[in-house]
N, C-alpha and C positions, 0 to 999 in steps of 0.2 A: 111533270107537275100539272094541277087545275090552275088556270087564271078566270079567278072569280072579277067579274065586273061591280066595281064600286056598292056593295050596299044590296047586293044579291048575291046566296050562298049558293057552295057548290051543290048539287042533286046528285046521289047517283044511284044509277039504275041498275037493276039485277042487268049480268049480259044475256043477250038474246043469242039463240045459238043459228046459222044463217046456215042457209042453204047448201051453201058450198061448203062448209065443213062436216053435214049428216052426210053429204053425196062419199066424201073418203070412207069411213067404216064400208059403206056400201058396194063402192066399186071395191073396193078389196075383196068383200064376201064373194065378190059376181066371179073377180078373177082368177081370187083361190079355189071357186063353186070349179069353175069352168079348165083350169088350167089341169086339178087335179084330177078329174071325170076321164080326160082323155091323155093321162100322163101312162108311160111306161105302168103295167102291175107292181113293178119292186118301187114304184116312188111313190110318193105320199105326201102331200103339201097338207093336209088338214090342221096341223099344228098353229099354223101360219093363221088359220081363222079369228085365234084367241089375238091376234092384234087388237080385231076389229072392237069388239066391245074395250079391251082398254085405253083406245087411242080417244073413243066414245065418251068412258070417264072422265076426260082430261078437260071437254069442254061442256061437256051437257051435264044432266039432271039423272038421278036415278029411274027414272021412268025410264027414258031413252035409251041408256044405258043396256036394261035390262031388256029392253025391246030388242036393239043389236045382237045382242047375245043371245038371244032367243032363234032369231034369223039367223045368225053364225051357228047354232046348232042344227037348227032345221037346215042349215048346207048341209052341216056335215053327215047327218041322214040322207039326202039324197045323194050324196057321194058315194055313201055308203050303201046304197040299195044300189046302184047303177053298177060299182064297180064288181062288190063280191053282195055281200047280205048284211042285214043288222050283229048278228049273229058270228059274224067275222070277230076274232078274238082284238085283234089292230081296230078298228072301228070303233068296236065297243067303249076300250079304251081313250082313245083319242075325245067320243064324244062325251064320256066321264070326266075326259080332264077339263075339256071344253066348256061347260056347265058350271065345272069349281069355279073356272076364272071368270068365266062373267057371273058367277054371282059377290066373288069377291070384286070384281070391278064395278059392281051395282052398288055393293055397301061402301065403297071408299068415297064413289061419284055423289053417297046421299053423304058423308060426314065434311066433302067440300062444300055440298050448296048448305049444309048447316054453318058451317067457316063463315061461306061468305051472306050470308043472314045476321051472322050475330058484327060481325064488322059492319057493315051498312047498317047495323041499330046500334051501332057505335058512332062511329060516324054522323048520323044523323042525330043522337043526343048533342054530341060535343059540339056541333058546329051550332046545331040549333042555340047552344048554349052560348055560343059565342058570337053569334046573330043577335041577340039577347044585350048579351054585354057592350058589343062595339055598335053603338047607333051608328045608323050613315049619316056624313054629313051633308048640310047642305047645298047646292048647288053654289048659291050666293048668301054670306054673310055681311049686313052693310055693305062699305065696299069693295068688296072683297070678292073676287070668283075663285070658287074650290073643288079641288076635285082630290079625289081619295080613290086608292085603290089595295085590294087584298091579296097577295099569291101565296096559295096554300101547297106545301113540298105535299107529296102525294106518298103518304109512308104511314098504311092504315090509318087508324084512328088516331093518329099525330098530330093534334094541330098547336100551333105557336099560343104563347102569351103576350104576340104582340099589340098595341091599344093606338089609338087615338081618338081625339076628343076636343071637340071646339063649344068655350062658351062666351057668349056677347054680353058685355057687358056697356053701362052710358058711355063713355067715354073710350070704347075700339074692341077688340077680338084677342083673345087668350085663347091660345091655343096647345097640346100636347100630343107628344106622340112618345111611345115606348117600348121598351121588349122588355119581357118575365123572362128571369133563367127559366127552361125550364119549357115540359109540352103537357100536351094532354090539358084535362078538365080540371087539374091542379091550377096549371099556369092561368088558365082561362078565367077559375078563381079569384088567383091574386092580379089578374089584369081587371077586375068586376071593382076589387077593392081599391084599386088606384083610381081606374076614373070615376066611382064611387065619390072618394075625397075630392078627385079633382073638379066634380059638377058642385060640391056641396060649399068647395070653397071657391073658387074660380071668382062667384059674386060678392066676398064677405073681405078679401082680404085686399090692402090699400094698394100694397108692391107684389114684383116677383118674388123676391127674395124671404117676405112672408108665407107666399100660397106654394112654393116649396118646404119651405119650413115646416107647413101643416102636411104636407105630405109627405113628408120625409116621419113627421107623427105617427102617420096614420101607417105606413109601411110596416115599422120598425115594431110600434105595439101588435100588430094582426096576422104582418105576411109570415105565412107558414112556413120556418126555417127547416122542419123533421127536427129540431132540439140540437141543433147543429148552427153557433150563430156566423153568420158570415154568407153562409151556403145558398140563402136567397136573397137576391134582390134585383132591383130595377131599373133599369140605363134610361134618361128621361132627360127631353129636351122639352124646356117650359118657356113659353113666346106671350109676348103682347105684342098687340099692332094697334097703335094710335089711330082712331081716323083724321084728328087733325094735323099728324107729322109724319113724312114721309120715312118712319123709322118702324125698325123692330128692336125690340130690348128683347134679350134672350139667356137664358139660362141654362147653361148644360149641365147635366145629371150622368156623367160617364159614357154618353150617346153619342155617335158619329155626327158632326157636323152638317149643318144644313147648307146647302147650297144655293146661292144667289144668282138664277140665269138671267143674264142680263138682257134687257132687250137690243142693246147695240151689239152681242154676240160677245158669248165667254161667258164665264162661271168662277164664281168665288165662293169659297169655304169660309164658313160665319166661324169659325174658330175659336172661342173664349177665350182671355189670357188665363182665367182663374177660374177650371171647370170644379163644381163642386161633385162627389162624390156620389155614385147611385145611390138611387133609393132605397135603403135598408142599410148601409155602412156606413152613416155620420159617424155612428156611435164608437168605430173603429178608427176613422180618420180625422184628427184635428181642424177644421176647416171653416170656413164663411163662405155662406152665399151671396153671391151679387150677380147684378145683372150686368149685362153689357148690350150696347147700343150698338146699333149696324145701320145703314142707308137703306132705304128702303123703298124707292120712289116708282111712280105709275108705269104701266110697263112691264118690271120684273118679275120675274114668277121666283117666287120661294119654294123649293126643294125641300120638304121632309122625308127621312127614310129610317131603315131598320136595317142592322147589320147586314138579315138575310139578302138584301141585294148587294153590296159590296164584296159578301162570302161567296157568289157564286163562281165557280170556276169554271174552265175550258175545257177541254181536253188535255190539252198540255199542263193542266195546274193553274193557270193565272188567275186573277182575279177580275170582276168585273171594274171595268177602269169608267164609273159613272162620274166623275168631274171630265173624263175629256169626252164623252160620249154627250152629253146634254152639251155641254160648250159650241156641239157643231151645232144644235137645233134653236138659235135664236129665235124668238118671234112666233114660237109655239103654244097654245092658251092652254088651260091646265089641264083638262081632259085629252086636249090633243099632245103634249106633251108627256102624260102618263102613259099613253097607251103608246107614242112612240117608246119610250124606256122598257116599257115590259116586251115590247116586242124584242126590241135587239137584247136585251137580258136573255129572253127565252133560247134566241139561237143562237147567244154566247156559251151559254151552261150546257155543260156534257150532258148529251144526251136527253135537250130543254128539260132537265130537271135542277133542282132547286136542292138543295140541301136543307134549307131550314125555313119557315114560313117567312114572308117580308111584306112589309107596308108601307106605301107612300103614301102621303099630301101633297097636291099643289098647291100653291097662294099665288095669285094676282092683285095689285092694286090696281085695279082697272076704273076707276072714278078718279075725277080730278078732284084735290083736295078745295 
């Protein structure tokens, strides 16, 4: 997987093809040139040359490609001049077959760098698009220090619906964070429409329990189910943080728990007694929204996340065990704490990849009230 740094997106660049991989085709031509010139008369390696151009398509460009294979036939003419003549029936052949295959290994190596052209302008839409959508947020909110971070699974132009989103309001900081069922430029979509509602109401509405409400609205009328109801919606954890009270009120929308790393060392899951239902399934589940209050005092760093880091596994299957991982790292500020967590996630997850995109926040109350 990329680990995109807080609020800059991933880049990526055509591959460059390095020196040491044009040197293989080459030394191969050299050795098959050389081995076959002064082989036994009844033996005959020239076959052996059609490696070279297709081991060529695998990494390079149709230029190059064709280039190799040009130089693999021109061997096999001087193999062919040295040993018997052009005109040798076996020659003849070989350098006819030699020829078919790099030019088929020219036209397969131009329909990958087209593959990989139209991915990169994929890519580069979707994300841009989601550079767009997810602002970064601030370093410092009142008082507040934040740090936020993006890891995007690397599985073409796949990227999450995952959001978050901080807005200040007189009286402290409202915060959200989310995952869209759901990838691609759809998901990234219905993550536009959620923090969308959520900037537009963030400053309008008195409680949590109403500016859920509105977006539980705005979900339900908009997010694009495919006419299949149930099929989408939005797991969403919804925070206020007072500046005058060392609390957070917090509302869960069917979202993993946020974590409370204390600064005396250890970690608590903020846990709702009475989580309300993601976003887009009121309308299936009988239920009330409330808020619940948590301690929240100078010191502790708040923990937000997205499944995608909990779902990461090992080798062996397990999962990432992030309540007892931060628990060891008391006394961490929020940037220095994200970036410990991404790191040991990275070299937890088979083969530091990610299975599905994940987002964190961190919160500090680092002003005395």
């Amino acid at each position: 997987m990329d680990l995109r740094p807080p609020s800059h997106p991933r880049h990526h660049r055509s591959p460059t093809v390095g020196h040491a991989q044009l040197a293989v085709p080459f030394a191969l031509i050299a050795l098959v040139t050389t081995v076959d010139v002064l082989a036994p008369p009844e033996v005959h390696l020239g076959p052996f040359l059609a490696a070279a151009p297709a081991v060529t398509a695998s990494f390079a460009g149709p230029r190059m490609t064709g280039f190799v294979g040009l130089v693999a036939v021109l061997a096999q003419v001087v193999v062919a001049t040295t040993r018997t003549s052009l005109t040798d029936l076996n020659h003849t052949f070989q350098i006819i077959a030699l020829v078919m295959i790099s030019a088929f290994a020219t036209f397969f190596a131009h329909l990958r760098e087209v593959h990989e052209k139209e991915v990169t302008q994929l890519r580069s839409v979707a994300e841009t698009a989601q550079e767009v959508v997810l602002r970064p947020l601030a370093d410092r909110i009142g008082p507040l220090g934040v740090a936020s971070v993006y890891l995007a699974a690397a599985a073409e132009a796949q990227i999450g619906g995952d959001l978050y989103a901080a807005a200040r309001t007189a009286t402290g900081t409202r915060l959200i964070i989310g995952d869209v069922r759901g990838k691609g430029l759809e998901a990234v979509g219905d993550a536009a429409l959620v923090l969308g509602a959520f900037r537009a109401s963030a400053h309008q509405e008195a409680g949590l329990p109403g500016l859920v409400d509105y977006l539980e609205a705005a979900v339900s009328a908009d997010l694009d189910g495919g006419g299949d109801e149930g099929e989408s919606f939005v797991t969403a954890a919804v925070l206020e943080i007072p500046d005058a009270e060392p609390v957070v009120h917090l509302v869960s929308c069917g979202h993993p728990p946020p974590l409370l790393v204390l600064r005396a060392g250890g970690a608590e899951q903020l846990a709702v007694d009475r989580p309300a239902p993601p976003l887009g399934l009121a309308g299936l589940v009988a239920s009330s929204v409330t808020a619940q209050t948590f301690a929240f005092t100078e010191g502790d760093v708040l923990l937000l996340y997205t499944d995608g880091v909990l779902e990461a596994r090992d080798g062996a299957g397990a999962f990432y065990p992030l309540a007892r991982r931060v628990s060891a790292w008391p006394g961490l500020r929020p940037q220095a704490l994200l970036d410990r967590v991404c790191e040991d996630l990275l070299a937890h997850a088979a083969g530091n990849t990610l299975d599905d995109d994940a987002a964190m926040v961190a919160i500090e109350r680092s002003a005395a009230l």
